[in-house]
PyMOL CGO cylinders between C-alpha atoms (Angstrom):
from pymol import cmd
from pymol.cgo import CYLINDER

trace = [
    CYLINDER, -43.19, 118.75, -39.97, -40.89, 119.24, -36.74, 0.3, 1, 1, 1, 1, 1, 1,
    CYLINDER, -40.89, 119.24, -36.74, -38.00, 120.82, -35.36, 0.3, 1, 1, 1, 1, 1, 1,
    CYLINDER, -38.00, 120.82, -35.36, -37.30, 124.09, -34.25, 0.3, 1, 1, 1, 1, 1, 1,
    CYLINDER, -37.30, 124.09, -34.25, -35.01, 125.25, -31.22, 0.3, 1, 1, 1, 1, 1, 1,
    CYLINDER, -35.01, 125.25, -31.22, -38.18, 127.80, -29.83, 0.3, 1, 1, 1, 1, 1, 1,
    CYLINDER, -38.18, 127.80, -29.83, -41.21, 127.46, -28.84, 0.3, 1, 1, 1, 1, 1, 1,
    CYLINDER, -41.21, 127.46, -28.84, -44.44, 128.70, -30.40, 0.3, 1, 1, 1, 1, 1, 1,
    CYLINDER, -44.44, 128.70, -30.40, -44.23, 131.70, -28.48, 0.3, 1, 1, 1, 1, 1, 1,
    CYLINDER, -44.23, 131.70, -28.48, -40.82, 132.62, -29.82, 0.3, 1, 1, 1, 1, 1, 1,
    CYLINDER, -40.82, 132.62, -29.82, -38.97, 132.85, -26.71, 0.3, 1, 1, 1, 1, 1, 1,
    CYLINDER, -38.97, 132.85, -26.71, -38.64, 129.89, -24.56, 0.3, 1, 1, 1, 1, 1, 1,
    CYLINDER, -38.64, 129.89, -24.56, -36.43, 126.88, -26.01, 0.3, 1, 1, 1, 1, 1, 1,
    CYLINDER, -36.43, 126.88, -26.01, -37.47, 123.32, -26.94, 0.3, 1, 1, 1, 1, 1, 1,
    CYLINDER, -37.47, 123.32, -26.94, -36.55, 120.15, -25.38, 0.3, 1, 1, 1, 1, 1, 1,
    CYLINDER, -36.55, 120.15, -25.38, -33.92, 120.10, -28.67, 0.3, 1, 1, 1, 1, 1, 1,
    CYLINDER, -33.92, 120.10, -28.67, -33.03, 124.05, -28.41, 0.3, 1, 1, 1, 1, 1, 1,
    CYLINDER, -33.03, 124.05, -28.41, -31.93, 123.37, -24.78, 0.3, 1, 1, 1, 1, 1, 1,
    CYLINDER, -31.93, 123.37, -24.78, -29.58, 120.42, -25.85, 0.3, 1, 1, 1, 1, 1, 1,
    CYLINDER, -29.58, 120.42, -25.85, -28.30, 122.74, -28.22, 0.3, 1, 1, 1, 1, 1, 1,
    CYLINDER, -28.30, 122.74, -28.22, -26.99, 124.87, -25.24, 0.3, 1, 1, 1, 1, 1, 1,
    CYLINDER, -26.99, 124.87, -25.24, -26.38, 122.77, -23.03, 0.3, 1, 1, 1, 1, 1, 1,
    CYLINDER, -26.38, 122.77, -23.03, -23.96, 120.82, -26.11, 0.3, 1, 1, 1, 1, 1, 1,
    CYLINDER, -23.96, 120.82, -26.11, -22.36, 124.26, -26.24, 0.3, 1, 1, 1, 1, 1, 1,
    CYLINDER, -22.36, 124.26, -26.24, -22.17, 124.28, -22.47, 0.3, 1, 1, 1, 1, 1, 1,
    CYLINDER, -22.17, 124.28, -22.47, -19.84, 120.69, -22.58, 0.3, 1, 1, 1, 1, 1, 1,
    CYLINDER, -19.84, 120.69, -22.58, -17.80, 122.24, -25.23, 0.3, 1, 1, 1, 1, 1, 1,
    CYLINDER, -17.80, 122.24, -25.23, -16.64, 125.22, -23.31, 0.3, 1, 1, 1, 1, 1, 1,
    CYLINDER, -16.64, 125.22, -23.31, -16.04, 122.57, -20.36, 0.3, 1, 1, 1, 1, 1, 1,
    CYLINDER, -16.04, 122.57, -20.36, -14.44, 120.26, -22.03, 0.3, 1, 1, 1, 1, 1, 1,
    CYLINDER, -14.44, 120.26, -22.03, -11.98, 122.76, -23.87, 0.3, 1, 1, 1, 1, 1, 1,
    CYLINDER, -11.98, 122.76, -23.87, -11.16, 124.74, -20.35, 0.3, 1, 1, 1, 1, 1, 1,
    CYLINDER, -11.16, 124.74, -20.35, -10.56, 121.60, -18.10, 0.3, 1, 1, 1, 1, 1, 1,
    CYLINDER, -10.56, 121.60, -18.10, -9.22, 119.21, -20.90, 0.3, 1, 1, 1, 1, 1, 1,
    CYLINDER, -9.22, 119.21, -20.90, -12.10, 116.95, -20.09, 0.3, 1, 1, 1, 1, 1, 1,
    CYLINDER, -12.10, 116.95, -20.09, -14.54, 114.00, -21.95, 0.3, 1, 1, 1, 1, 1, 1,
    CYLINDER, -14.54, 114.00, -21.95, -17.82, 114.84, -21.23, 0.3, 1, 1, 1, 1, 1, 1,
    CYLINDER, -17.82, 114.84, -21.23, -19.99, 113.32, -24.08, 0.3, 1, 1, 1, 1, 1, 1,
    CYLINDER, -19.99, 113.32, -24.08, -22.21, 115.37, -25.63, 0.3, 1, 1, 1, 1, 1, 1,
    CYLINDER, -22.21, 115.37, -25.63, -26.04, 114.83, -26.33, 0.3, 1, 1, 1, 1, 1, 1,
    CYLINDER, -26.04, 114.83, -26.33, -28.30, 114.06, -29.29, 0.3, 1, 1, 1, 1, 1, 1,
    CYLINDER, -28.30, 114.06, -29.29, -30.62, 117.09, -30.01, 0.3, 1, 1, 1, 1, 1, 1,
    CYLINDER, -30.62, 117.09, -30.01, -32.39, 114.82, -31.81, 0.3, 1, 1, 1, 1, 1, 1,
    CYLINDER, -32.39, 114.82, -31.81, -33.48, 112.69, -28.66, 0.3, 1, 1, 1, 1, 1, 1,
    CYLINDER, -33.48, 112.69, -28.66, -35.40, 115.59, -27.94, 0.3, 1, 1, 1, 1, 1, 1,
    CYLINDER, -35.40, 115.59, -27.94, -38.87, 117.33, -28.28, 0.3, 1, 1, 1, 1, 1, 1,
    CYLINDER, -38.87, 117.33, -28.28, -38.91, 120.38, -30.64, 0.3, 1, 1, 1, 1, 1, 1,
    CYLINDER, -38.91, 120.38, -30.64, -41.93, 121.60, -32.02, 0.3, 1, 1, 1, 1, 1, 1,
    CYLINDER, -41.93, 121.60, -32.02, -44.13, 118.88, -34.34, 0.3, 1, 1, 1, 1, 1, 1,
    CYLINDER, -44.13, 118.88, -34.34, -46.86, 121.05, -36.88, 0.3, 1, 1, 1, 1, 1, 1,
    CYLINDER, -46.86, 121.05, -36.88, -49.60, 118.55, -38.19, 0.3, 1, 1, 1, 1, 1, 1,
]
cmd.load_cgo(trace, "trace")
């Protein structure tokens, strides 16, 4: 099983959790200055993998 926007220790963000912001980040730009920037795949990135 994966996923998961945290870390184990419950506070710092994943590889996934900081596309998350940073796709909320492009949003906010995008809507204030009218502009394209593409956002990214969460996905792409690490999140937390349980064996």
């Amino acid at each position: 099983m994966s996923g998961g926007a945290f870390s184990l220790d419950g506070v710092h963000l994943t590889g996934r959790g900081y596309a998350f912001i940073a796709n909320e980040f492009i949003k906010a730009i995008n809507s204030k200055y009218k502009s394209t920037l593409p956002q990214v795949d969460p996905n792409k990135y690490s999140g937390v993998k349980f064996p």
